[in-house]
Structures are given as C-alpha cells and as structure tokens.
C-alpha positions in Angstrom: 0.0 0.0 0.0 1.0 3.3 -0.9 2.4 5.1 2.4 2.0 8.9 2.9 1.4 9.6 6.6 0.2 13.8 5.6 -2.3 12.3 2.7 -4.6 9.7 4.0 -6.9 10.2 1.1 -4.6 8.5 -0.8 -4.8 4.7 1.1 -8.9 5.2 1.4 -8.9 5.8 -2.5 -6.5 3.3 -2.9 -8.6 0.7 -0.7 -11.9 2.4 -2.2 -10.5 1.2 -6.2 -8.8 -2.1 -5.1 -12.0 -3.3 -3.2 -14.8 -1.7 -4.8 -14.4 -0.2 -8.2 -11.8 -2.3 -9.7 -13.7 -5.1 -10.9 -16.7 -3.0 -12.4 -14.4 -1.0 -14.7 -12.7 -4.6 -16.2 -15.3 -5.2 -18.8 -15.3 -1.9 -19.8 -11.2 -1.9 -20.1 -11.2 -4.1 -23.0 -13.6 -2.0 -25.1 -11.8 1.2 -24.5 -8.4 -0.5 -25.5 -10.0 -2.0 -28.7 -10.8 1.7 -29.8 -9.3 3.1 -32.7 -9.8 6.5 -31.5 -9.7 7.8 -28.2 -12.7 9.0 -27.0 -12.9 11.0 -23.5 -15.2 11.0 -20.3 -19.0 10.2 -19.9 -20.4 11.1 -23.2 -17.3 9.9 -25.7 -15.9 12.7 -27.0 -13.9 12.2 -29.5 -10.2 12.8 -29.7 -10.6 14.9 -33.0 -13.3 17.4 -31.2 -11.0 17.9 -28.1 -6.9 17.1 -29.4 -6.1 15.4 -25.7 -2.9 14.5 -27.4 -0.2 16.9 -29.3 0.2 16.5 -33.3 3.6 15.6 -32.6 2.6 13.0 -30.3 5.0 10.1 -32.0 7.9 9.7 -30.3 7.1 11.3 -27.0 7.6 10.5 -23.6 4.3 10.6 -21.5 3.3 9.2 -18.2 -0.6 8.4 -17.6 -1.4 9.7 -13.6 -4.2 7.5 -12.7 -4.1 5.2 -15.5 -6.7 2.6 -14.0 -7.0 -0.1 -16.4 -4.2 1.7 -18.8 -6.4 2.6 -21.8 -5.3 5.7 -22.4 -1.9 4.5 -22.7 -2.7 2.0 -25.2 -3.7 4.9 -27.0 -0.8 6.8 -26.6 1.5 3.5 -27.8 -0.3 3.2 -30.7 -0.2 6.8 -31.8 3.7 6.1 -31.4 4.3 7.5 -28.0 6.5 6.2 -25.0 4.0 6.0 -22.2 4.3 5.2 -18.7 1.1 4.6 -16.6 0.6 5.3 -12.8 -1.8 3.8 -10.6 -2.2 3.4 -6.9 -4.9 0.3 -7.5 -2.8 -3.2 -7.8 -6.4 -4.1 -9.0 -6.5 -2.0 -11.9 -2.9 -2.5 -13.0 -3.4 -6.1 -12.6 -6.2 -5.5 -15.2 -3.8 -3.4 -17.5 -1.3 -6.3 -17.4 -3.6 -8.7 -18.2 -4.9 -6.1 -21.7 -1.1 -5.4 -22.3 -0.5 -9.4 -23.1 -4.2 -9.6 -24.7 -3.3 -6.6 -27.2 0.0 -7.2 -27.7 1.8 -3.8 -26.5 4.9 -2.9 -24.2 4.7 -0.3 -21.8 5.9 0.7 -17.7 3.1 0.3 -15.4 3.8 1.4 -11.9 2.3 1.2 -8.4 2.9 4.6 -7.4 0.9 7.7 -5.9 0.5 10.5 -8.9 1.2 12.6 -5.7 4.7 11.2 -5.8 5.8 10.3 -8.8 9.1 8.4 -9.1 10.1 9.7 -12.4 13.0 12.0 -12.6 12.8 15.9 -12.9 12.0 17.3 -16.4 11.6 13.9 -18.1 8.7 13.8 -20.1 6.9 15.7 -22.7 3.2 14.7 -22.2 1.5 14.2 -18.6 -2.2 13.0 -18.8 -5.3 11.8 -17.0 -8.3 10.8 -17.7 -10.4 11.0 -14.6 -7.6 9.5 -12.5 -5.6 12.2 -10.7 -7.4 14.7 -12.2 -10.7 13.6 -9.8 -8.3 11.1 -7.0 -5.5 13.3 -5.6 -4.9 16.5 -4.1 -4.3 18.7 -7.4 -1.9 21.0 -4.8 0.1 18.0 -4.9 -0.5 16.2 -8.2 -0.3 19.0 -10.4 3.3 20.6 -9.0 4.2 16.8 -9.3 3.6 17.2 -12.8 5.1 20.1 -13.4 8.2 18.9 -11.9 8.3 15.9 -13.9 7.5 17.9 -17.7 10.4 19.4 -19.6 9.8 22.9 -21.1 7.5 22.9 -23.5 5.8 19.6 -22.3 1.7 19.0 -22.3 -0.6 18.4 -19.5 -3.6 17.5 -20.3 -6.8 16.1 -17.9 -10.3 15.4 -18.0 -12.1 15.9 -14.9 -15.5 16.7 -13.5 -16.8 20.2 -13.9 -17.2 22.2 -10.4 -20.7 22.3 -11.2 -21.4 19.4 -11.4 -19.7 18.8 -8.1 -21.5 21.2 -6.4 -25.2 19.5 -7.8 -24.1 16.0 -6.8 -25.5 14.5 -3.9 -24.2 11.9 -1.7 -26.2 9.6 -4.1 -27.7 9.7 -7.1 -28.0 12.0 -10.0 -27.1 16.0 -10.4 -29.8 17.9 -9.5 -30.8 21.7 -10.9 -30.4 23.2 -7.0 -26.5 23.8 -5.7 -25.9 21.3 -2.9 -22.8 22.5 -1.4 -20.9 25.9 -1.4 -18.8 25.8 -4.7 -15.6 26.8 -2.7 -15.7 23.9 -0.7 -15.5 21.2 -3.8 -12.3 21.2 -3.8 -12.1 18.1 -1.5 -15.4 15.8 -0.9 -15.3 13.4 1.4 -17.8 10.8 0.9 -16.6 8.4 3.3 -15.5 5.3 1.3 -13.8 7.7 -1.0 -12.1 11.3 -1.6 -12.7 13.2 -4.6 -11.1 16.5 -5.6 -12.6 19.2 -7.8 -11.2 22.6 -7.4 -12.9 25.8 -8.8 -12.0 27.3 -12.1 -10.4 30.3 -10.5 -8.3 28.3 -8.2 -7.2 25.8 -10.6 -6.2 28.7 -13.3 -3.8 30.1 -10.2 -2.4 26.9 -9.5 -1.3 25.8 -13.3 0.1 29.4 -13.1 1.9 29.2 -10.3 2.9 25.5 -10.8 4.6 27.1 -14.0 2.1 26.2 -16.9 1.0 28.7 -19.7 -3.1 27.5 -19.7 -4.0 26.7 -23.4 -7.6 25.5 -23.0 -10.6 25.0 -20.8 -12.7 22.7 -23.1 -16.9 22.3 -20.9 -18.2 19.3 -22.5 -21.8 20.0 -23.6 -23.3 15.8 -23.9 -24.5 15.4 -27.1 -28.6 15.1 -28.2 -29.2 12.1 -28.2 -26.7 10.8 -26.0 -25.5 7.2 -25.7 -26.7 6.4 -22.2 -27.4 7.9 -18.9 -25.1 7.3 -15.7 -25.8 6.8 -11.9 -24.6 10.4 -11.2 -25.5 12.6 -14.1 -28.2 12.0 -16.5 -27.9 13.0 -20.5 -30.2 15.8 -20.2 -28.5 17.5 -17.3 -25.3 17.6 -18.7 -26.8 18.8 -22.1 -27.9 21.8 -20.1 -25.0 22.6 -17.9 -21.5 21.1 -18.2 -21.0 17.8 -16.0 -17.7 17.4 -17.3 -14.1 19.6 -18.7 -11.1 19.1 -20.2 -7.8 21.4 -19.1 -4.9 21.9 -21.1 -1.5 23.6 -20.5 2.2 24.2 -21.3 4.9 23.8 -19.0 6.8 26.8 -19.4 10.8 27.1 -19.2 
C-alpha cells in the first residue's frame, strides 16, 4: 500500500479502487483498448473534437497519472508514444497487465501515488489523465508533481469533473438543478469510502500558473442530443444543459 502519513486520502482511494471499483471497470477496459480512437469521459468525446494528445505525439515520452485499467496509454503507444502509466490500485494494473499481453503492446506500469511520482525531474513531454488524478488526488500535490516531472514545453492535459457538477451532486444519485454544497468547498469531498477533488475554475487557473504552466484550454463538455446512455450520477439531459464534465490543457513553461 502506498504510504503517505500527511495524505490519508490516498490509502482510502487506494482501498476504495482495489476493493470496490476495480472489478466493475474490467469489462469496460477491453472496449476502450480496442478503440481506434480515443474518446474521453461520460459522453465519448472524440479525440478529434477535443486534441487530448499533441500532433507531434509520436515519439514522445508521456506518463498516464491514474491510469486505472491503462487505456489511455494503449492509446498513446499506438499513436507512437512512449508511455508510462501510474496507478495506486494493484487491482486495476493487474487488469492493464492482463490487456497489455491480450493486445499485444509494451509499456511501464507502476504502483505509485501521482502525488509522488518516481520519475526524474524534467523527463517527459506529455502528462495526462483521464479521470484519474485529475478527480483522485490532491491537485496542490498532483499537479506541481507534474510540473516537476515535464520538460519545457511539455503538455498536460486532464479530463475531470466540472465544479458544477460537483457542487449538484449528492451523496447519491444523480445531479440535480439546485446547488448542494458551497462551490468553494468542492475542492475536496469526502464521501466516506472515497475522496474526490474538484477545485474551482479560478483556483485551478492560479495553481497551473503558479505550478509554472502557460493554460491553453478550458474545453466544458456539452453531452450530445441524443446521447449514448445515462449514468448513476448525471443523466444526459442534465449535462446537455450545464457542463458535468471539462477538459484542461497547458504548457509547461521554461
């Protein structure tokens, strides 16, 4: 288990993946690696809408933070990139393994914290996540992290929950129209089994900044009409109307 005796959010999301989310999200894995283009978050968007990855992605070094089940770095190999993928769930990796051998690719997949990456300073040209430490960990710790670990000129780019959406979300079921919490506290939830992060857009726009990234993009994902499916926490027609969902991305600067 990943040890951090300032951030026990980490071991409860660890514990809250290994024992309770893991084994819903393997059936899914396999249709997400069989894609032949990426498509990102609840309602699919696809990579040629949004441009998650830089043109010159071939060759690259990126690191996945959060990679789950290690789709998105499946992605990234076969677009020619060198990824590494990052999870703090033995579960899920065990799944990635397992998809690795299935599909027949080659990438690093570590148990390690995103919080505390063991990658060497200014290593890599591409940091990503796709609702893994983008929703899982501190982002006043996972995003310095990645800055530290980006050369100049290097891409983040994340997917995450919109701070709407957070603020409309009860403890369970879906989003509703009324505002449930103060926005300026969804920066950290606790729901008990499980911690989730969402900080505000004027926050998060201060930290890239002063975490030394050059903000490109702030992408709200409207869900399409008709949309694919509905989900536990957010139906279609809510996040037609208001954005459930975003995608961030920046430029580490020299």
């Amino acid at each position: 288990m990943v040890n951090s005796p300032t951030a026990a959010h980490v071991a409860v999301n660890q514990r809250h993946w290994d024992e309770e989310r893991a084994a819903a999200h393997g059936p899914l894995a396999r249709d997400h690696w069989a894609r032949t283009e990426p498509v990102w978050g609840l309602w699919a968007s696809p990579e040629s809408q949004v441009r998650m990855f830089p043109d010159d992605i071939a060759g690259q070094q990126a690191i996945e933070l959060g990679c789950g089940t290690g789709y998105v770095s499946a992605w990234l190999a076969r677009a020619g990139a060198r990824p590494i993928g990052i999870d703090l769930s033995t579960a899920q990796l065990a799944t990635a393994s397992a998809l690795l051998t299935e599909f027949g690719l080659d990438f690093p997949l570590l148990l390690a914290d995103a919080e505390r990456l063991p990658v060497p300073d200014a290593t890599m040209d591409l940091a990503i996540s796709d609702y893994g430490a983008s929703l899982w960990c501190d982002p006043y710790r996972w995003i310095p992290e990645a800055a530290r670990v980006l050369a100049p000129g290097g891409r983040l780019a994340f997917s995450r929950p919109s701070p709407l959406f957070a603020a409309c979300k009860p403890a369970a079921g879906q989003a509703t129209n009324r505002l449930l919490r103060p926005y300026f506290t969804t920066h950290r939830t606790d729901w008990g089994r499980a911690v989730e992060f969402n900080l505000p857009h004027g926050a998060m726009f201060r930290l890239l900044r002063e975490s030394g990234f050059t903000v490109d993009d702030l992408i709200e994902i409207q869900a399409p009409r008709p949309a694919h499916r509905d989900y536990p926490e957010v139906s279609a027609d809510w996040a037609h109307d208001w954005p459930s969902e975003e995608i961030w991305q920046a430029t580490r600067t020299g």
